[in-house]
C-alpha positions as CSV (number, residue, x, y, z in Angstrom):
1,X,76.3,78.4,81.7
2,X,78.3,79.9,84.5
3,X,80.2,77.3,85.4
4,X,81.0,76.3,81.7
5,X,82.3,79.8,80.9
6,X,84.5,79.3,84.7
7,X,85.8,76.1,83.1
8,X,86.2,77.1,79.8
9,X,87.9,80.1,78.7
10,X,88.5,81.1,82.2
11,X,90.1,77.8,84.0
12,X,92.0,76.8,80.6
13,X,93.5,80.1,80.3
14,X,95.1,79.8,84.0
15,X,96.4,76.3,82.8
16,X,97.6,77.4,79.9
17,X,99.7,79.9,81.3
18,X,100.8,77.5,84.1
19,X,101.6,75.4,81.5
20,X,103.8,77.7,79.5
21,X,105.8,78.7,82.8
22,X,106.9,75.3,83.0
23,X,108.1,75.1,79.5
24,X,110.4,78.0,80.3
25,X,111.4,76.3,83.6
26,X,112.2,73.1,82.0
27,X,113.7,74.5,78.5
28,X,114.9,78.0,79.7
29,X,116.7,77.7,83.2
30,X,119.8,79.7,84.0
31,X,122.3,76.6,83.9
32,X,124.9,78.1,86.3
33,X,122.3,79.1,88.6
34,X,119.7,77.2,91.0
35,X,116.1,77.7,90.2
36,X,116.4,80.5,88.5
37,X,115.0,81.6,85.1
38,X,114.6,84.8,83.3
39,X,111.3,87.0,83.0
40,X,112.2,87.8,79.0
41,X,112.5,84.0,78.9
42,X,109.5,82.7,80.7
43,X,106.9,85.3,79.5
44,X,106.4,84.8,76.0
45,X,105.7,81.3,77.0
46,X,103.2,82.5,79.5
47,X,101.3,84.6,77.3
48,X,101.3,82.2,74.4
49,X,100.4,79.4,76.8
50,X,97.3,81.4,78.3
51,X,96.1,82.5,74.5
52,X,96.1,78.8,74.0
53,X,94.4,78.1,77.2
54,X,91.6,80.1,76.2
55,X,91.0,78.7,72.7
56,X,91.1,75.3,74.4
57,X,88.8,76.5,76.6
58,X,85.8,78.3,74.3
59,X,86.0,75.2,72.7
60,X,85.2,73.6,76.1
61,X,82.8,76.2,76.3
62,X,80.9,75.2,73.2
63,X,80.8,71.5,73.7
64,X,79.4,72.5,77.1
65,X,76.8,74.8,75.2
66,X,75.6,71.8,72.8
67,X,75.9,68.8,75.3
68,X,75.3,70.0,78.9
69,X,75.8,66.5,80.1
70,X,79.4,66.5,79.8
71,X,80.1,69.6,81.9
72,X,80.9,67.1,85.1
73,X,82.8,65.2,83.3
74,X,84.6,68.5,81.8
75,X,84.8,69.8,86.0
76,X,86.6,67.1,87.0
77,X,88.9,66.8,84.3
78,X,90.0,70.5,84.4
79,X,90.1,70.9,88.4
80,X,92.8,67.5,87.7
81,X,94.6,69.3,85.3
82,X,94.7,72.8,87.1
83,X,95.7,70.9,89.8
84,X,98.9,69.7,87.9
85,X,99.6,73.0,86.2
86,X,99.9,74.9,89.4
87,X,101.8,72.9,91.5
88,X,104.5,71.6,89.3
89,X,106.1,74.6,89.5
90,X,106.4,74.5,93.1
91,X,108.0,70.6,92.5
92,X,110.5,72.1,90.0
93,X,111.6,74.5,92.6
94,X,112.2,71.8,95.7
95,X,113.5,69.4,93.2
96,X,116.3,71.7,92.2
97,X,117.1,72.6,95.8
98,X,118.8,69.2,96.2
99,X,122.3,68.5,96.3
100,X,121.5,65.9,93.4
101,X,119.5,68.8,91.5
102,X,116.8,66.8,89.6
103,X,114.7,69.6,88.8
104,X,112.5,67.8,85.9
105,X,112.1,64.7,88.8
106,X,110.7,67.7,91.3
107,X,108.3,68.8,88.6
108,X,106.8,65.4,87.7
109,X,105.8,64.7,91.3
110,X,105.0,67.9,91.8
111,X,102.5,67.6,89.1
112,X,101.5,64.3,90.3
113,X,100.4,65.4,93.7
114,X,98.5,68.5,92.7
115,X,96.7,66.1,89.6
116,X,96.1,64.1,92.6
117,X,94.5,66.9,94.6
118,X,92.9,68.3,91.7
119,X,91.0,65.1,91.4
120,X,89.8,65.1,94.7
121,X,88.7,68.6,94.4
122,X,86.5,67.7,91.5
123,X,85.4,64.2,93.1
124,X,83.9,66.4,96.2
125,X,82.2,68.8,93.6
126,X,80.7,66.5,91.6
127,X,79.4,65.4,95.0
128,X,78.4,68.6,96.3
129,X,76.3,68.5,92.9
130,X,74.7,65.6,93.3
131,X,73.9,66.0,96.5
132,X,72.4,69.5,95.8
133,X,70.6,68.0,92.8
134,X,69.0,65.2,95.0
135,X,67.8,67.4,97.7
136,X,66.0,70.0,94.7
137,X,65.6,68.5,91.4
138,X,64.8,72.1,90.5
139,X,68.4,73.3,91.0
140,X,70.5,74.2,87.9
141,X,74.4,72.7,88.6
142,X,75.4,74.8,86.6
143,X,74.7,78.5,87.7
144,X,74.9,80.2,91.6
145,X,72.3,80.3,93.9
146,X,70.8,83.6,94.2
């Protein structure tokens, strides 16, 4: 249950939020300046974007409750996702930097390489899980050691 409540509400909240920065990044940039946008601008979409998150996520929460099978599946796809979320802010930023300032270009690979990290994050915890669950069949995945 641990981990499904860290991935649920928890991990879909922080994407949500991420999610609703870059909203405002893409939609609500300061034309005359260089990556720069507002805090009355990009806030409500943060907010709203994390209260999403979090609805997303209990329901993550309560498939993970009913079907506990589908809680690595659910790991890997989040950690992919979060991945994305955070890092195509920092893509927006370097993509705008240019002289050619293709801010919406920097945010797509951006979100591409931390998608990409994000999947190997979860590929080595679904390993560290099986391996752990090989070793002591007795182990639950899905709560700390004590």
């Amino acid at each position: 249950m641990y981990r499904a409540l860290l991935i649920g509400p928890v991990a879909c909240a922080v994407i949500g939020g991420a999610a609703g920065v870059c909203l405002a990044l893409l939609y609500r940039q300061e034309p005359n300046e260089r990556a720069h946008v507002y805090l009355d601008d990009s806030l409500p979409l943060l907010v709203s974007g994390a209260v999403l998150g979090c609805l997303v996520g209990a329901c993550i929460f309560a498939a993970c409750s009913r079907w506990p099978w589908v809680l690595p599946g659910l790991i890997v796809l989040v950690m992919t996702v979060m991945g994305a979320a955070i890092v195509a802010p920092f893509g927006w930023i370097a993509g705008d930097m240019g002289r050619a300032r293709m801010p919406r270009e920097g945010m797509a690979v951006g979100a591409a390489i931390g998608a990409a990290g994000g999947l190997v994050c979860g590929g080595v915890q679904l390993l560290i899980d099986w391996l752990r669950h090989r070793t002591d069949p007795d182990v639950a995945g899905d709560r700390p050691r004590d």
